[in-house]
C-alpha positions in Angstrom: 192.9 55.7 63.4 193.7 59.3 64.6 197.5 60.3 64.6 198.9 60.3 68.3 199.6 63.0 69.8 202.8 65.1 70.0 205.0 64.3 73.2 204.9 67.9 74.3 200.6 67.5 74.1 201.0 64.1 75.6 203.1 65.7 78.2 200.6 68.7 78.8 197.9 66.6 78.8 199.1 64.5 81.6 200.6 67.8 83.8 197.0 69.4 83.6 195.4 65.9 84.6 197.7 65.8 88.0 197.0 69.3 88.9 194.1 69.9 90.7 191.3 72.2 88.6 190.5 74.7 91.5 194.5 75.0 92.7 195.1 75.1 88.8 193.0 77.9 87.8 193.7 80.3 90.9 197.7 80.3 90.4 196.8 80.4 86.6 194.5 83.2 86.9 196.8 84.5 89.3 200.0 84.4 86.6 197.9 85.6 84.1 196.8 89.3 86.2 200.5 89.9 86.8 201.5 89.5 83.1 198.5 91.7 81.9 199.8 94.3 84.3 203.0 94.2 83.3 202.4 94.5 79.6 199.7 97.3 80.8 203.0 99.1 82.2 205.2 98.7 79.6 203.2 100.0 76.6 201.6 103.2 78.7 205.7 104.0 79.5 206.7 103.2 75.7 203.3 105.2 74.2 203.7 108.1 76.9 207.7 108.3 77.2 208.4 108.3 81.3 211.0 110.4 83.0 213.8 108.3 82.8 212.9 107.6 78.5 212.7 111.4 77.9 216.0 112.3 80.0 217.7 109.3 78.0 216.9 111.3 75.0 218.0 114.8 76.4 221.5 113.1 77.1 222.0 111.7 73.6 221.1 115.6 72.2 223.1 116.8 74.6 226.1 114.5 73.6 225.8 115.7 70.3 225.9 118.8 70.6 229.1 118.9 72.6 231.1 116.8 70.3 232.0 117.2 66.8 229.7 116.8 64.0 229.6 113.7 62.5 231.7 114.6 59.3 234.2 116.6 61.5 237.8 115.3 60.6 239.1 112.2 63.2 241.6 115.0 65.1 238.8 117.2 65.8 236.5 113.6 66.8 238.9 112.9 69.0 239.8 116.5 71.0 236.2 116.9 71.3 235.9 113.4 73.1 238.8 114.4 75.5 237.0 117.7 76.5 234.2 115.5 77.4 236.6 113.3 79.0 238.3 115.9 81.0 238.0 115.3 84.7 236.2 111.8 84.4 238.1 108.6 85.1 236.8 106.7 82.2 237.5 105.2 79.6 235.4 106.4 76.3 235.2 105.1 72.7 233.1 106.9 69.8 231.3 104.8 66.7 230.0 105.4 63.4 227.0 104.4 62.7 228.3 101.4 61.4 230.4 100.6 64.2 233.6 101.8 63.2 235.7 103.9 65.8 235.9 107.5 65.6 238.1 108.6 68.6 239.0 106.5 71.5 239.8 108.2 75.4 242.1 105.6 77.3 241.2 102.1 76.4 239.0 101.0 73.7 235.6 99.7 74.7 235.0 96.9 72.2 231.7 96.6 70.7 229.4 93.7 71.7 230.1 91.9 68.4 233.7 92.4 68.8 233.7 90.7 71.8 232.3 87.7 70.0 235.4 87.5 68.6 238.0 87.9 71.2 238.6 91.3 71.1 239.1 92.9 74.7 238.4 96.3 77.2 236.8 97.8 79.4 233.3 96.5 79.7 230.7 99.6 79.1 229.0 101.3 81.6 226.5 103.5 79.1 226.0 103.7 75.9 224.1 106.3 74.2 223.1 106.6 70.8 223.0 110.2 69.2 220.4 111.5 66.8 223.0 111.3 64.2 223.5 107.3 64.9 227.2 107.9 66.4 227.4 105.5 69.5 229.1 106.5 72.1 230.1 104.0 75.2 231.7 104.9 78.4 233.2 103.2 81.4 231.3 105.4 83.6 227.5 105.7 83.9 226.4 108.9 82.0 223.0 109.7 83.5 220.5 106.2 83.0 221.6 103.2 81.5 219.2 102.2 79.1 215.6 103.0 81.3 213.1 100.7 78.9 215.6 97.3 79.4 216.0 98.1 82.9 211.9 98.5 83.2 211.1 95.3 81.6 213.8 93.1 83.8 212.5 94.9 86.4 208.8 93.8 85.8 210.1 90.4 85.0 211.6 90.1 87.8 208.7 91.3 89.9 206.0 88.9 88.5 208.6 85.5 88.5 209.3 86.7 92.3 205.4 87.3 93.0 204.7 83.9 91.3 206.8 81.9 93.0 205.9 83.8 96.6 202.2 83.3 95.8 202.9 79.2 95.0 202.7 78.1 98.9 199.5 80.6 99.3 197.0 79.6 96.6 198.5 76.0 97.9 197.8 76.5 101.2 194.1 77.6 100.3 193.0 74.8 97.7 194.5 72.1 100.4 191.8 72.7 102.7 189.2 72.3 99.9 191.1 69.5 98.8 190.4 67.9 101.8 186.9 68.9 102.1 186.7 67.2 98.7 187.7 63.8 100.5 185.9 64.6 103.0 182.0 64.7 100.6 183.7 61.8 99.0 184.2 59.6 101.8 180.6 60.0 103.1 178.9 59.8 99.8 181.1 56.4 99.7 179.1 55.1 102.7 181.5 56.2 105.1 179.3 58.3 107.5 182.2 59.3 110.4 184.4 61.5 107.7 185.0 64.7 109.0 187.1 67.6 107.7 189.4 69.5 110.1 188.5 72.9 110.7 191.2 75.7 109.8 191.0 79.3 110.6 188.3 81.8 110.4 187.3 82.1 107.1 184.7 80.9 104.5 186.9 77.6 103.9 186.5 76.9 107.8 183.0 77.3 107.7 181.9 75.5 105.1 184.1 72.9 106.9 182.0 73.4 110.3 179.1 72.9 108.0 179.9 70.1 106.4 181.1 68.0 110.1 177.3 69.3 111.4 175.5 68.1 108.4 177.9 64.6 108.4 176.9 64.5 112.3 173.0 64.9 111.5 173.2 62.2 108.8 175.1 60.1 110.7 173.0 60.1 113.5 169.4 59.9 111.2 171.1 56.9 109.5 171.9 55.2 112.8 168.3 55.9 114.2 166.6 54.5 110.7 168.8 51.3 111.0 168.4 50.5 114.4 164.7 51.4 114.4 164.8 48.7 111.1 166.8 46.3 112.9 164.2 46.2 116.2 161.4 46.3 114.4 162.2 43.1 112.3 163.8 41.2 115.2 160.2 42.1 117.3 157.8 40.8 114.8 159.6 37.7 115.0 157.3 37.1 118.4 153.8 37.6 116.8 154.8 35.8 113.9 155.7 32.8 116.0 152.6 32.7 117.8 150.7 33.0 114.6 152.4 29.7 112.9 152.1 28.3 116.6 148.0 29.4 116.3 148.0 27.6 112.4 149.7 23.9 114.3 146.9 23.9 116.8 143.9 24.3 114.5 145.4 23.1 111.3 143.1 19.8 111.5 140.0 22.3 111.7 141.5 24.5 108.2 141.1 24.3 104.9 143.7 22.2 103.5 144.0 24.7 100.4 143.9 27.8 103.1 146.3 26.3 105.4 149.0 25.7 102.8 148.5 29.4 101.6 148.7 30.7 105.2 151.8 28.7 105.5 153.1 29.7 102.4 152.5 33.4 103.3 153.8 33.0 107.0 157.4 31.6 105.1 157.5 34.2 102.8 157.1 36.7 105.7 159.9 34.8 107.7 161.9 35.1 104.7 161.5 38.7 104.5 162.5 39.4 108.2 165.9 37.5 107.8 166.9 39.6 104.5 165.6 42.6 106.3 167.8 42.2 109.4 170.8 40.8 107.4 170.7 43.8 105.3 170.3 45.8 108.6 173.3 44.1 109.4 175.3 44.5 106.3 175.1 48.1 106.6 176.3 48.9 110.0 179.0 51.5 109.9 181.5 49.0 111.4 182.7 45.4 109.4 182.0 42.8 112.2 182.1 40.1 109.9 185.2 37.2 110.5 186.9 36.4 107.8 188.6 33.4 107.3 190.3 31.3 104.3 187.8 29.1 101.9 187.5 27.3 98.9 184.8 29.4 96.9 184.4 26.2 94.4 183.7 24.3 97.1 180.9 26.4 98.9 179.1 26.4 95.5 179.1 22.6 95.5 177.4 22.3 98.3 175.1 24.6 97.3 174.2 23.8 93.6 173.8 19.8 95.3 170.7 21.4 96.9 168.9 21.9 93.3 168.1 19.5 90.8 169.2 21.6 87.5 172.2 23.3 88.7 175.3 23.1 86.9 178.5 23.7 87.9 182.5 24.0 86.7 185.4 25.9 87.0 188.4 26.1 89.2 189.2 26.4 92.5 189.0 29.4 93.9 190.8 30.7 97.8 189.9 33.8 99.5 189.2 35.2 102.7 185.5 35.8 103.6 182.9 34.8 105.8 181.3 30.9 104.8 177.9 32.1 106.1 177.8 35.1 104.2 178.9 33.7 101.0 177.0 30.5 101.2 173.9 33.1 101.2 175.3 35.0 98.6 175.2 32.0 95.9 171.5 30.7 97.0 169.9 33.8 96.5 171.7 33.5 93.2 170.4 30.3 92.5 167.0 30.9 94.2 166.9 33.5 91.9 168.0 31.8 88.9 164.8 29.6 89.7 162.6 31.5 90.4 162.4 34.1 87.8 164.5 32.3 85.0 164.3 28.5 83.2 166.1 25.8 84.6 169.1 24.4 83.9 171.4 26.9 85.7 174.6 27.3 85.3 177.3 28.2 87.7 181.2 28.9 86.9 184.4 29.9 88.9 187.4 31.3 87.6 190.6 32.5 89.4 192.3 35.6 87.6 194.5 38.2 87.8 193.8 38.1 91.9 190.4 37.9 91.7 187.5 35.2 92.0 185.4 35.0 89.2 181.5 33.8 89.2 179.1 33.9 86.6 175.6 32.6 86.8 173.3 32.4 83.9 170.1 30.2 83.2 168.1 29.3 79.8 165.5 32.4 80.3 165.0 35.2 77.8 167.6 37.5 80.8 167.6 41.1 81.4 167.2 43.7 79.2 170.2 45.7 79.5 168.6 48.7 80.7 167.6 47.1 83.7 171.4 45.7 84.5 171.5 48.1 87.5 167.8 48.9 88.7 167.6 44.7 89.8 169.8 45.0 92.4 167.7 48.1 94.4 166.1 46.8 97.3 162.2 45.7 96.8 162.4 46.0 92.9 160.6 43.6 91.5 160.5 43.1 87.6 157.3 42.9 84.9 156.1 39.8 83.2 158.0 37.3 85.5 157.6 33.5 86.0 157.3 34.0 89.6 157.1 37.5 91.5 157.2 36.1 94.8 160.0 36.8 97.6 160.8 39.9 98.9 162.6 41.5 96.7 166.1 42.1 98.3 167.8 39.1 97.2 169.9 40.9 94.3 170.4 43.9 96.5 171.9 41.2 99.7 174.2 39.7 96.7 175.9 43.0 96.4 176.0 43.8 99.5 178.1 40.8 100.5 180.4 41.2 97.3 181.1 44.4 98.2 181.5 43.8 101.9 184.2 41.3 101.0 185.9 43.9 98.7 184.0 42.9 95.5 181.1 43.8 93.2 178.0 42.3 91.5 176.6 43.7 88.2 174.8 42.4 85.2 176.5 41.6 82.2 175.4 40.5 78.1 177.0 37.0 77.1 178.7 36.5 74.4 175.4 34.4 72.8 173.4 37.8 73.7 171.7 36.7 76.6 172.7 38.3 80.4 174.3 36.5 83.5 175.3 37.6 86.9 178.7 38.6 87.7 180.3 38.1 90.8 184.1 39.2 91.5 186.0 38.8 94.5 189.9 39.5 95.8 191.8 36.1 96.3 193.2 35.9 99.2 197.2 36.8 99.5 199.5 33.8 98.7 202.3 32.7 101.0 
């Protein structure tokens, strides 16, 4: 087993996951430009030496030169210091190298590391460090104060302030493409009135006004293929009546073998008309179906009593659907269970974790595993079958009334190896 990762990865990890990739990368990118161009800055003014570097230098020469040399007796440190003194109101302290006072002009300005340790003063204004390595600090600037320090707060400063400025901007930007993301996503679910709002003028708002006019065009070509689907069904409905009408009134004067064929064919065709126009119905943009509380156990009793090899068990199961829905949801299980497996079948119901369980398997060789999801397209019909009759939308009805009722269908492999249907559905809300 691998090691698990650190808390500051596992803390990482799960920042990057909740930002989103596009809003990510711009501010990223973004924070990433200003720091290049402040480290840019910095080294061209530390390699080239700018104005306020080279006149930083000039002072500290200029310092030396006016005061004492280094190995100048202390009386001579210090009346040099007051010369340089004269006139200011400051308060001035001279150091050795090694931090050790030379003269001192009114107060003593205590060295950082004295400070540490409770020593007192004035608090420097500049400090400037001769060629020599005497310090000198005063209470009163004297010229710039340390340009390169001041530089890099001031770059700091600059990128944190245009950072956190730019925050609502790039935010501002990736929300609209956020919600164009919900938007694709919603209408590649099924749902064809998703629209995106349209915001300004730019490319954002009009991809967005390109997006609504494809979702219109779809919407509408969607509509026309289901109605046109819908009539077309519901009209054949005439001729085929007056064809098995035409069969009852010369049937005496038919072929016995011919006239069960014809019949046979005119049922199948029947059959095919009804799963056409259910699945018409099942995906209309709106759910007109009425719910209302049942026993699922009990709806597959009554249908399992309609076959002679049907077995059934499990628990009972409550939920909120719609009886004629579901009661045609478990025979085309069954009629499929027949018709392209071996008998007996076998039926269970289980209630967990708020959902409705339902597994059907028969004594047939199953599906191979790569077929798990091609079965349930409409009109696919499988190779070296018992039976390849119907119409081939039976599996693709059964998901589309699991799903209308907030469920799923799929293929899974038993635990003996061989596959079964699985059916899950929300139980309905107790008390």
């Amino acid at each position: 087993m691998s090691a698990p990762p650190p808390p500051a990865a596992g803390l990482l990890q799960r920042f990057s996951r909740g930002l989103p990739r596009l809003y990510f990368s711009f501010y990223l990118a973004l924070l990433v430009v200003l720091l290049l161009f402040a480290i840019a800055v910095l080294q061209s003014w530390g390699r080239a030496g700018g104005p306020l570097e080279r006149s930083n230098a000039t002072l500290s020469r200029v310092m030396m030169n006016v005061l004492a040399p280094a190995d100048a007796p202390r009386a001579q440190q210090q009346a040099a210091l007051e010369r340089v003194a004269a006139g200011l109101n400051a308060h001035m302290t001279l150091y050795t190298r090694d931090w050790r006072p030379l003269a001192v002009v009114g107060d003593l300005i205590p060295a950082r590391h004295w400070r540490q340790h409770g020593i007192t003063g004035p608090p420097p204004e500049s400090y400037v460090r001769l060629p020599d390595g005497r310090r000198l600090l005063s209470s009163e600037p004297l010229g710039f104060i340390r340009p390169k320090a001041a530089l890099q707060n001031t770059m700091l400063m600059l990128a944190l302030v245009i950072g956190v400025a730019a925050f609502p901007l790039v935010r501002r930007l990736t929300k609209r493409l956020e919600r164009l993301q919900q938007g694709v996503e919603s209408l590649g679910a099924g749902d064809l009135t998703a629209r995106v709002k349209v915001e300004g003028n730019d490319e954002v708002a009009r991809l967005a006004r390109s997006f609504n006019g494809a979702a219109d065009q779809i919407e509408q070509l969607v509509g026309a293929h289901k109605t046109l689907l819908a009539n077309a069904s519901h009209e054949l409905r005439t001729p085929l009546a007056r064809i098995r009408l035409a069969l009852e009134l010369v049937k005496d004067n038919v072929d016995p073998k011919r006239r069960d064929g014809l019949e046979q064919d005119i049922a199948e065709l029947n059959d095919l008309l009804d799963e056409i126009l259910l699945a018409s119905r099942l995906g209309a943009l709106a759910d007109t179906t009425r719910h209302e509380e049942l026993d699922l156990l009990a709806l597959a009793a009554e249908e399992c009593a309609r076959y002679d090899e049907a077995l059934l068990d499990g628990a009972s199961a409550v939920l909120q659907g719609d009886p004629r829905l579901l009661r045609r949801m478990l025979r085309n299980l069954l009629e499929n269970a027949y018709r392209h497996g071996v008998p007996p079948v076998h039926m269970t119901i289980a209630a967990e974790q708020g959902m409705a369980r339902l597994l059907v398997w028969d004594q047939g060789p199953g599906i191979p595993e790569e077929e798990f999801e091609r079965v349930f397209a409409p009109f696919y019909r499988r190779r070296n079958t018992r039976d390849n009759s119907g119409a081939g939308l039976g599996l693709a009805l059964i998901r589309q009334i699991a799903r209308r009722h907030g469920g799923d269908a799929r293929c899974i492999v038993r635990a003996d190896g061989g596959s079964c249907f699985e059916i899950t559905l929300p139980l309905a809300a107790q008390g």
